[in-house]
SEPA-474432 format. One record per residue (C-alpha): z, x, y; residue in one letter. Coordinates in nm, 4 decimals. Layout:
REM residues N
up, east, north, residuo
Z, X, Y, A $
...
This chain:
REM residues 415
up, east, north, residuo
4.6582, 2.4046, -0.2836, X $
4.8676, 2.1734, -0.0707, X $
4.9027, 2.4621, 0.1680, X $
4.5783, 2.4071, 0.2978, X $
4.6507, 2.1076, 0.4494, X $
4.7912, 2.0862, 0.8075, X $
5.1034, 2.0450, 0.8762, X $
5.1503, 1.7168, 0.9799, X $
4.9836, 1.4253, 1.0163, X $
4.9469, 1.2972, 1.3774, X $
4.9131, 0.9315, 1.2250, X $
5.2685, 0.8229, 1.0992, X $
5.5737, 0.9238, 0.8658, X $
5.4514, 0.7203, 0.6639, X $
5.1622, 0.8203, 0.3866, X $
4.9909, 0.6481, 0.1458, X $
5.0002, 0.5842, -0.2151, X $
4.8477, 0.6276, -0.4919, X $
4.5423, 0.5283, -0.6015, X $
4.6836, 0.3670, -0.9295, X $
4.8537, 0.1031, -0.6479, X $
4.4999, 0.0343, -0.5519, X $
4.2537, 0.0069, -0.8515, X $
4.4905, -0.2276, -1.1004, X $
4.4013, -0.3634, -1.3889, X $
4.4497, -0.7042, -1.4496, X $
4.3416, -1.0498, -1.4378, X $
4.1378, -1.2702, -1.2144, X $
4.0979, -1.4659, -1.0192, X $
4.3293, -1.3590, -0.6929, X $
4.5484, -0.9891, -0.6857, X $
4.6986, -1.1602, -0.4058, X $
4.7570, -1.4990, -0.5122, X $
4.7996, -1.4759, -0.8976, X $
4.8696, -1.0723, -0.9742, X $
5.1154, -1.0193, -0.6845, X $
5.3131, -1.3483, -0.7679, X $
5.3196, -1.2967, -1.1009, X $
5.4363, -0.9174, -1.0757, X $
5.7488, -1.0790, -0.8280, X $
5.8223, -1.2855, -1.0989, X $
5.8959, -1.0421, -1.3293, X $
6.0704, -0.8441, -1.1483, X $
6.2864, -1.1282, -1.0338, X $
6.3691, -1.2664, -1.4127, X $
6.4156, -0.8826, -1.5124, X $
6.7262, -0.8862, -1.2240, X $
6.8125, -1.2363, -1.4039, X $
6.7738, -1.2741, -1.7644, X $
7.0941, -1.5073, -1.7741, X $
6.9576, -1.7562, -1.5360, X $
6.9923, -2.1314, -1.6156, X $
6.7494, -2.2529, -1.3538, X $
6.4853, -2.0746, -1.0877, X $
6.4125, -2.1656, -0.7194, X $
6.0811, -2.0618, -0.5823, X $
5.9034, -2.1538, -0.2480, X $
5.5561, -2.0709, -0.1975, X $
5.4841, -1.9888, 0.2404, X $
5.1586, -1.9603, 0.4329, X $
4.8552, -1.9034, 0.2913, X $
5.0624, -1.9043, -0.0522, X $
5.1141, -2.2174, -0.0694, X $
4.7657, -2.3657, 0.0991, X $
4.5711, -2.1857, -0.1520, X $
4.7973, -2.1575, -0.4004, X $
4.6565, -2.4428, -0.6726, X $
4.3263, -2.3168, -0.6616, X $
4.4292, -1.9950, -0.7245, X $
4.6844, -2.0289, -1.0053, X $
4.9604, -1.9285, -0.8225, X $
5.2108, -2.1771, -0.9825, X $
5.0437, -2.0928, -1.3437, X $
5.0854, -1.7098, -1.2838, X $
5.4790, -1.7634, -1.1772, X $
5.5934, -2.0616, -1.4188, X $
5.4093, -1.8167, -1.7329, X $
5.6910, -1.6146, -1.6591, X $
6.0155, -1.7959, -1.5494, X $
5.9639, -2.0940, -1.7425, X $
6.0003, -1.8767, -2.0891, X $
6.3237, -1.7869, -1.9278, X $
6.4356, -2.1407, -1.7680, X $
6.3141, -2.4361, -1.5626, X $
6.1830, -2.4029, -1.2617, X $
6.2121, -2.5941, -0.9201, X $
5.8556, -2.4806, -0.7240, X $
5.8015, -2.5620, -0.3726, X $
5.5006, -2.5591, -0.1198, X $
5.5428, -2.4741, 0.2393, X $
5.1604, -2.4070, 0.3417, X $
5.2934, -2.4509, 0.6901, X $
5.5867, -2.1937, 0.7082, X $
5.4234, -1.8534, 0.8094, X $
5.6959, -1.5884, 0.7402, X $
5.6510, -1.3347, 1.0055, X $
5.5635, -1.0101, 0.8127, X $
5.2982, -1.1677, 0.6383, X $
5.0947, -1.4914, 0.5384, X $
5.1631, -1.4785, 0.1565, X $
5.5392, -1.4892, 0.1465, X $
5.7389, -1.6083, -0.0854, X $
6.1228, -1.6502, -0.1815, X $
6.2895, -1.6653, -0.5383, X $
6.6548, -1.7813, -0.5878, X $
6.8696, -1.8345, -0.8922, X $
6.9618, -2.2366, -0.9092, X $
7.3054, -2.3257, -1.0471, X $
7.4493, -2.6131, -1.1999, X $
7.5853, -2.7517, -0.8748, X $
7.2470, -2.7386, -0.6726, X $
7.3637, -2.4035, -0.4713, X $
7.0864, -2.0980, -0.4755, X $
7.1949, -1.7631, -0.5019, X $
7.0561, -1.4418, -0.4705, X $
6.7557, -1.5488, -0.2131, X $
6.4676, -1.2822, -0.2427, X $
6.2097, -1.2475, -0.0031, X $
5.8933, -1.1067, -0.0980, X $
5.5167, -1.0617, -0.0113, X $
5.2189, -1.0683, -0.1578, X $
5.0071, -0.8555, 0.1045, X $
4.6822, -0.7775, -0.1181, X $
4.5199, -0.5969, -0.3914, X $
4.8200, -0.6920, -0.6511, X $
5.0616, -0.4745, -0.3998, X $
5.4327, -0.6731, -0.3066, X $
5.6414, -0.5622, -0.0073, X $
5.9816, -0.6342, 0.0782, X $
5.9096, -0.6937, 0.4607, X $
6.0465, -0.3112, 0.5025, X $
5.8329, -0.0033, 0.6228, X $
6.0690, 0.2662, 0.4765, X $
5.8584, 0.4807, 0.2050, X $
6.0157, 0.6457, -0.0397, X $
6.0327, 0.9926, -0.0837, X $
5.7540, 1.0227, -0.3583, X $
5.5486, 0.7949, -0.1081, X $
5.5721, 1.0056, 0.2556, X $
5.4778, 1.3459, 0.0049, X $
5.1576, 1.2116, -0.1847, X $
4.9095, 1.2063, 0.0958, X $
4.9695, 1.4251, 0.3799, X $
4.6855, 1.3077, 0.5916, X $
4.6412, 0.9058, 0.6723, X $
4.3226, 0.8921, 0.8040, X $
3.9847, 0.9968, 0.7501, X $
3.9615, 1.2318, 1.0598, X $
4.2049, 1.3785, 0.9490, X $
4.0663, 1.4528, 0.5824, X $
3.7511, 1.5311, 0.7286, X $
3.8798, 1.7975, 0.9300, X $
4.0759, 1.9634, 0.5935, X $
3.7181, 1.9064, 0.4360, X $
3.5117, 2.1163, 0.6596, X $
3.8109, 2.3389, 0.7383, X $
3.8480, 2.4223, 0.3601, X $
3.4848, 2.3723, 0.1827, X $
3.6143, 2.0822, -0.0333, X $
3.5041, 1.6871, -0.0744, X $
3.6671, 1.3589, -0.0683, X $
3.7641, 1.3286, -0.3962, X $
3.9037, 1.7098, -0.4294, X $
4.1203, 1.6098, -0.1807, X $
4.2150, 1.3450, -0.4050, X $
4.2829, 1.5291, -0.6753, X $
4.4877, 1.8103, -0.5201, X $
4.6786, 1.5249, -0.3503, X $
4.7489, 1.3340, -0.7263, X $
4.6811, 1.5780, -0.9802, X $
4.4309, 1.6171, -1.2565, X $
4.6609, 1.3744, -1.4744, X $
4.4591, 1.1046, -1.1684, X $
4.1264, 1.1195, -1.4069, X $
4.2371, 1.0091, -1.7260, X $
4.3740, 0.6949, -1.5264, X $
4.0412, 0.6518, -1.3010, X $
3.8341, 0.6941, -1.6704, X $
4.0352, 0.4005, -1.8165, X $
3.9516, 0.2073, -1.4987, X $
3.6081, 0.2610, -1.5643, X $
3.5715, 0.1963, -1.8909, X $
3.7543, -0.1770, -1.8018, X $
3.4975, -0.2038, -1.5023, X $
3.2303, -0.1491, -1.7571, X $
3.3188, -0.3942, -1.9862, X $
3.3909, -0.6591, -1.6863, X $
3.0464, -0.5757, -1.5788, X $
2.8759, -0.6367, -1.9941, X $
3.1314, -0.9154, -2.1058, X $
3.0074, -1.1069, -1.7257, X $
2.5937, -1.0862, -1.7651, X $
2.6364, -1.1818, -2.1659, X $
2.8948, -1.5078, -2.1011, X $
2.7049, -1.7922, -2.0226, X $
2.8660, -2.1817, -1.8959, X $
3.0854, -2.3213, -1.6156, X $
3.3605, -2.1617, -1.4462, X $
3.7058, -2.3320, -1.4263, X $
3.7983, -2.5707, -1.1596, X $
3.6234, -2.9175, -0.9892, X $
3.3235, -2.7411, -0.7977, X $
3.1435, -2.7177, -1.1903, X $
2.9532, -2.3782, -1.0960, X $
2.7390, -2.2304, -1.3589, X $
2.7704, -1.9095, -1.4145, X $
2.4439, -1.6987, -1.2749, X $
2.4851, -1.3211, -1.3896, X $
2.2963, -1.3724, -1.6871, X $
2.0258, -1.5887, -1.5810, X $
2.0026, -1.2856, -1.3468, X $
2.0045, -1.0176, -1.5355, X $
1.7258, -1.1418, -1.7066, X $
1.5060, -1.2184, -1.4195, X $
1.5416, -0.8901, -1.2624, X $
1.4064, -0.7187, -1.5918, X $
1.0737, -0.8720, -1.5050, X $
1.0256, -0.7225, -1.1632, X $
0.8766, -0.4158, -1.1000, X $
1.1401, -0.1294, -0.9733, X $
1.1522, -0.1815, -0.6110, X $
1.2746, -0.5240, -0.6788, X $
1.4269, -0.4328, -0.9649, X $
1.6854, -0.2161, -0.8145, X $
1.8040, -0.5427, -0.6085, X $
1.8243, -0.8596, -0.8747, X $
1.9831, -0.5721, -1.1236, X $
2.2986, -0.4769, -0.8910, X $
2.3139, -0.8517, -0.8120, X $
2.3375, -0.9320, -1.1696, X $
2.6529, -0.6961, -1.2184, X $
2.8360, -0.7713, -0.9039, X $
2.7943, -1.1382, -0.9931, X $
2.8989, -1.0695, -1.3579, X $
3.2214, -0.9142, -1.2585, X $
3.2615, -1.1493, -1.0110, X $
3.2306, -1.4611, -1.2644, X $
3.4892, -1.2764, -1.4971, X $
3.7274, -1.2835, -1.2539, X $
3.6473, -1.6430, -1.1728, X $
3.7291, -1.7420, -1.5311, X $
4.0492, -1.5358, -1.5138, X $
3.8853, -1.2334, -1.7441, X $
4.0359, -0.8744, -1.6763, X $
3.8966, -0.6918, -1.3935, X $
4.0391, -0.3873, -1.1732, X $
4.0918, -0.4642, -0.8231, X $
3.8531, -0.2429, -0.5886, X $
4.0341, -0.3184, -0.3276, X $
4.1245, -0.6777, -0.4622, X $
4.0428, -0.9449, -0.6928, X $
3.8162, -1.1204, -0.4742, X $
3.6123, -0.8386, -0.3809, X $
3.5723, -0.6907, -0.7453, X $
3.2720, -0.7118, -0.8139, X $
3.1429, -0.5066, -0.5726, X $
3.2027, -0.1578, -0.6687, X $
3.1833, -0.1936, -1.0518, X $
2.8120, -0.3485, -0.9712, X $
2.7264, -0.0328, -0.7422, X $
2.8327, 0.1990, -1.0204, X $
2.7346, 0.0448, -1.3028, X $
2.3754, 0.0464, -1.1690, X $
2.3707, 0.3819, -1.0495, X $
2.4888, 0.5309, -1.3939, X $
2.2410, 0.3175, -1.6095, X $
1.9261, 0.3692, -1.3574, X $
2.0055, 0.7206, -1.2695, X $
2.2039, 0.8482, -1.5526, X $
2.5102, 1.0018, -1.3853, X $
2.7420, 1.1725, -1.6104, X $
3.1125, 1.0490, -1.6818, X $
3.2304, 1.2943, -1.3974, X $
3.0613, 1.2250, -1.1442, X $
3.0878, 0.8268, -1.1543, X $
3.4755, 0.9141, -1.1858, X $
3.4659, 1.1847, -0.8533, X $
3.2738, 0.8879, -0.6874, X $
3.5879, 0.6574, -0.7791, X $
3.8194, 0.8961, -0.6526, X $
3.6173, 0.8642, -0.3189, X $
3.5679, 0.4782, -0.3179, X $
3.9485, 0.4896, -0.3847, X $
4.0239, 0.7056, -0.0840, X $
3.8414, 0.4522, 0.1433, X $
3.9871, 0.1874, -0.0062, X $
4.2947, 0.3633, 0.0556, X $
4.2600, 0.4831, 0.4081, X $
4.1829, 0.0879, 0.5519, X $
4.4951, -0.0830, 0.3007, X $
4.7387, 0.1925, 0.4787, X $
4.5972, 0.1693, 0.8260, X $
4.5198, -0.1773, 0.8421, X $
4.4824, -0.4294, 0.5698, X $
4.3070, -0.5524, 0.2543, X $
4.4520, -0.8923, 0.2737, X $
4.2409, -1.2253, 0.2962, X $
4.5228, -1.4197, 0.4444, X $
4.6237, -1.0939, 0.6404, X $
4.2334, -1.0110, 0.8525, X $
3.9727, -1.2102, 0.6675, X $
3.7111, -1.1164, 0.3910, X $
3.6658, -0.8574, 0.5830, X $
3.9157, -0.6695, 0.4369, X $
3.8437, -0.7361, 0.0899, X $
3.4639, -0.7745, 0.0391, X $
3.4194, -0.5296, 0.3711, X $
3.6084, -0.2999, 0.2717, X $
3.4735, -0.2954, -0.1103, X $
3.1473, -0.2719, 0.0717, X $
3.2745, 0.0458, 0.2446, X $
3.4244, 0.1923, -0.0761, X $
3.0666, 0.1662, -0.2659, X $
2.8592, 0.2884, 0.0514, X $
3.1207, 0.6112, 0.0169, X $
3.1263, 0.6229, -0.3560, X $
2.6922, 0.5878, -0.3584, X $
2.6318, 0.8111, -0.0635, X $
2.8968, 1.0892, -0.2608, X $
2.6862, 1.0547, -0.5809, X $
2.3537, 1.1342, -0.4388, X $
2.4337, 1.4422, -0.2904, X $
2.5760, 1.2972, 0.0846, X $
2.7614, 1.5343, 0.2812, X $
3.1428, 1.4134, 0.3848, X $
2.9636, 1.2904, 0.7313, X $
2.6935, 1.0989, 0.5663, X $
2.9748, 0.9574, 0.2907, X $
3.2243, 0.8863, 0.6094, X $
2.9059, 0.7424, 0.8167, X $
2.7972, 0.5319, 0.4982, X $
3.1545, 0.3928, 0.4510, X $
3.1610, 0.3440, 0.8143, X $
2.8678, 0.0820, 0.7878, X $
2.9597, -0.0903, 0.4790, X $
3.2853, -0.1603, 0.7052, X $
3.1228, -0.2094, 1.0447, X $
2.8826, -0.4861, 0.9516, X $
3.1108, -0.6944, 0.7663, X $
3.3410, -0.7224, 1.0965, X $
3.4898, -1.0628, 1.1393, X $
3.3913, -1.1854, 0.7622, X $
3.6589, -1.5002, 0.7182, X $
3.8397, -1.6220, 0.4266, X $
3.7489, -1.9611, 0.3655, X $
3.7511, -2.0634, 0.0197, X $
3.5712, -2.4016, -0.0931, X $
3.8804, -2.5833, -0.2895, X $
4.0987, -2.2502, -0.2248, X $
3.9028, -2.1182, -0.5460, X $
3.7680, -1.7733, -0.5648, X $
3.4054, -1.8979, -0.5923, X $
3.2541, -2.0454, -0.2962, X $
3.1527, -1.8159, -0.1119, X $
3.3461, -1.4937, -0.2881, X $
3.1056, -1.4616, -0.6004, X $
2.7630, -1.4367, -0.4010, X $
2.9031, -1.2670, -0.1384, X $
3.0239, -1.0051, -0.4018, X $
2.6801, -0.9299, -0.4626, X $
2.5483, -0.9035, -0.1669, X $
2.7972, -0.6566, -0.0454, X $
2.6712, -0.4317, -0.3187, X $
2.3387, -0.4386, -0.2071, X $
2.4225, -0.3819, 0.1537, X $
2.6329, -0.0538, 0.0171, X $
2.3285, 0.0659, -0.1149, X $
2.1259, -0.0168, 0.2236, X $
2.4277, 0.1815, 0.4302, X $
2.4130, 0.4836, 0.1519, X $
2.0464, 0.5248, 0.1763, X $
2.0671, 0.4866, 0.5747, X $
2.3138, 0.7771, 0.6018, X $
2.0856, 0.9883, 0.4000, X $
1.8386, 0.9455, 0.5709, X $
2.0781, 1.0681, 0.8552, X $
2.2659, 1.4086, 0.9898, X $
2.5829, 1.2082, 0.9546, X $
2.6271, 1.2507, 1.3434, X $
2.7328, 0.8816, 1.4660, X $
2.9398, 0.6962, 1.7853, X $
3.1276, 0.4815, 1.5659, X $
3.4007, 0.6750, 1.3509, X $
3.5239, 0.4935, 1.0434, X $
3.8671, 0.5453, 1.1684, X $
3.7485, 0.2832, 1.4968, X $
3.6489, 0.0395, 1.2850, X $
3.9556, 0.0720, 1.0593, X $
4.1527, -0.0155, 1.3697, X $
3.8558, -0.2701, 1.5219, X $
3.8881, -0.4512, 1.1803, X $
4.2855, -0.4705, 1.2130, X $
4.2748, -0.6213, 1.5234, X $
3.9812, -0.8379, 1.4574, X $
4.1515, -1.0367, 1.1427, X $
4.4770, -1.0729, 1.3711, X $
4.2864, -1.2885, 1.6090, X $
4.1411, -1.4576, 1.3510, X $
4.2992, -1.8323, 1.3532, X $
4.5026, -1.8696, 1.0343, X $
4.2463, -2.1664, 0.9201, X $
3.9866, -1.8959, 0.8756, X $
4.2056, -1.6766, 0.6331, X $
4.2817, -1.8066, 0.3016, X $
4.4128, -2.1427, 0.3747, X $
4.1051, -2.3426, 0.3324, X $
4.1441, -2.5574, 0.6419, X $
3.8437, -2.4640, 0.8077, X $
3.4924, -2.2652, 0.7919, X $
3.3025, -2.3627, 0.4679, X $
3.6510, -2.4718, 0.2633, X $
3.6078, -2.7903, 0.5079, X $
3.2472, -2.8524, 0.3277, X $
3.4211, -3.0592, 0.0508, X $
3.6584, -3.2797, 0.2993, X $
């Protein structure tokens, strides 16, 4: 199987992981701002159980954000059952690998720290050390980095997206992608049945299933539209409210897929399989922009989380109605493209305002980009691998107020 794929991969040593390092299951409301911090703290008091005291400093876009997010909850939850814990914000210390840094010590009695760790939080859940030095499981899972690459084995061999997938991860991958779609599933009911406010001072009522019901009154060609709304905005609100959601790629962006797919296999009654191969595609995408570029807020914008979830359910649509790998590449390719230079400007650093609604619009916009590439021969100027790289460089010259540190954009609205 894995002798059909080239040789090597002109992109980089360097390959990507799996896709159970991409869809995670957890809870809301930030992968990179509560799930990645409170991951680091675990593994920090597992190096540590005899600790008497805990040092932590919060850098960057950590520590701007940080309140709103329940970044201080997620990391005293764990240390504090452990020991007390001294907590620090530096929201104007950028450590240079990346904006969400952060640095654990072990306090003793005579005010010293000891063992310093240094570790990121660079989106969708994922921590790094600051190093670029896979391991040796990592540089063998995925040969091929990028999605020229994949589409050349596809054509060359006959085979999909999510084949590729599976030949890459093994069959064992499915059981893992079904329980991630049974928990999208239930993010998506629990979301348009739970009515109220969501946490924190902006007192925003929850609008999945005021929603919902509307868009059971129209007739199907509206429909379509207030329905996929309602579930984006229902897993969107769960994750709000700190519910459990999978990260597709992130927290913040969550909504997005689950809404696409739940809508498809209710109004077009996909089987089990196919909603799971379309997964296994999303993921891929997903996959292809977190290794090549970045799914980070505080890293290159919204862009890279609700962009790239927009991508992921353009792919994972297109691939369920019968697209060919150009139309799924050209329809990921658009879900990407026109969410170029999307910033990360949180009202109150919360994941609300303007994450939730713009959560559901993404999902309608990766139905707009599927049905546009079907429409199509799949033959396009713009490669998805260009925008990949356009999107990179894009949320790099992005001034750090626009990405996750709520000093400018609409996070000013409040001030």
């Amino acid at each position: 199987m894995l002798g059909d794929f080239v040789a090597e991969s002109t992109h980089s040593l360097h390959t990507m992981k799996s896709l159970r390092e991409l869809y995670r299951i957890g809870t809301g409301p930030s992968s990179s701002h509560t799930m990645g911090p409170q991951a680091a703290a675990r593994q920090y008091l597992a190096r540590h159980p005899e600790a008497k005291a805990f040092d932590v400093t919060l850098y960057g876009s950590l520590a701007a954000t940080g309140k709103g997010h329940m970044t201080d909850v997620a990391i005293l939850r764990v240390l504090e059952e452990q020991a007390p814990v001294d907590l620090h914000w530096a929201p104007s210390v950028f450590l240079p690998y990346h904006p969400n840094g952060m640095k654990f010590a072990v306090k003793q009695e005579d005010g010293t720290l000891t063992d310093e760790w240094t570790v990121y939080s660079i989106g969708g859940g994922a921590l790094s050390e600051g190093k670029d030095e896979p391991s040796e499981a990592e540089e063998s899972l995925y040969p091929l980095n990028t999605m020229t690459e994949i589409m050349e084995w596809c054509q060359r061999t006959g085979h999909t997206f999510w084949e590729y997938v599976e030949q890459c991860e093994g069959a064992e991958l499915w059981d893992y992608l079904r329980e991630v779609w049974q928990v999208m599933q239930e993010s998506v009911e629990r979301g348009i049945n739970h009515e109220g406010i969501l946490p924190g001072p902006l007192g925003l009522q929850r609008k999945a299933p005021v929603y919902f019901t509307k868009a059971k009154g129209y007739k199907a060609n509206l429909q379509s539209d207030g329905l996929v709304y309602a579930y984006a905005l229902a897993v969107s609100e769960e994750n709000a409210s700190g519910g459990t959601i999978v990260t597709a790629p992130t927290c913040g962006s969550c909504g997005v897929l689950p809404g696409v797919l739940y809508h498809l296999s209710r109004g077009h009654l996909f089987a089990e399989e196919r909603i799971l191969h379309a997964l296994a595609t999303a993921g891929l995408i997903g996959n292809l922009v977190k290794h090549n570029a970045s799914i980070s807020g505080a890293d290159v914008g919204c862009q890279g989380e609700v962009g790239v979830a927009s991508a992921m359910a353009s792919g994972a649509a297109c691939q369920l109605f019968g697209g060919s790998v150009a139309q799924i590449e050209y329809a990921a390719e658009m879900g990407l493209e026109h969410h170029l230079g999307m910033t990360c400007d949180p009202v109150c650093g919360l994941v609300q305002i303007p994450c939730i609604e713009r959560n559901a619009f993404a999902a309608a916009r990766a139905l707009d980009a599927n049905f546009y590439a079907s429409l199509s021969d799949g033959q396009h100027r713009v490669s998805f691998d260009r925008v990949v790289k356009v999107m990179k460089q894009t949320g790099h010259d992005l001034p750090s107020l626009y990405k996750e540190t709520s000093e400018g954009g609409l996070a000013k609205i409040n001030h």
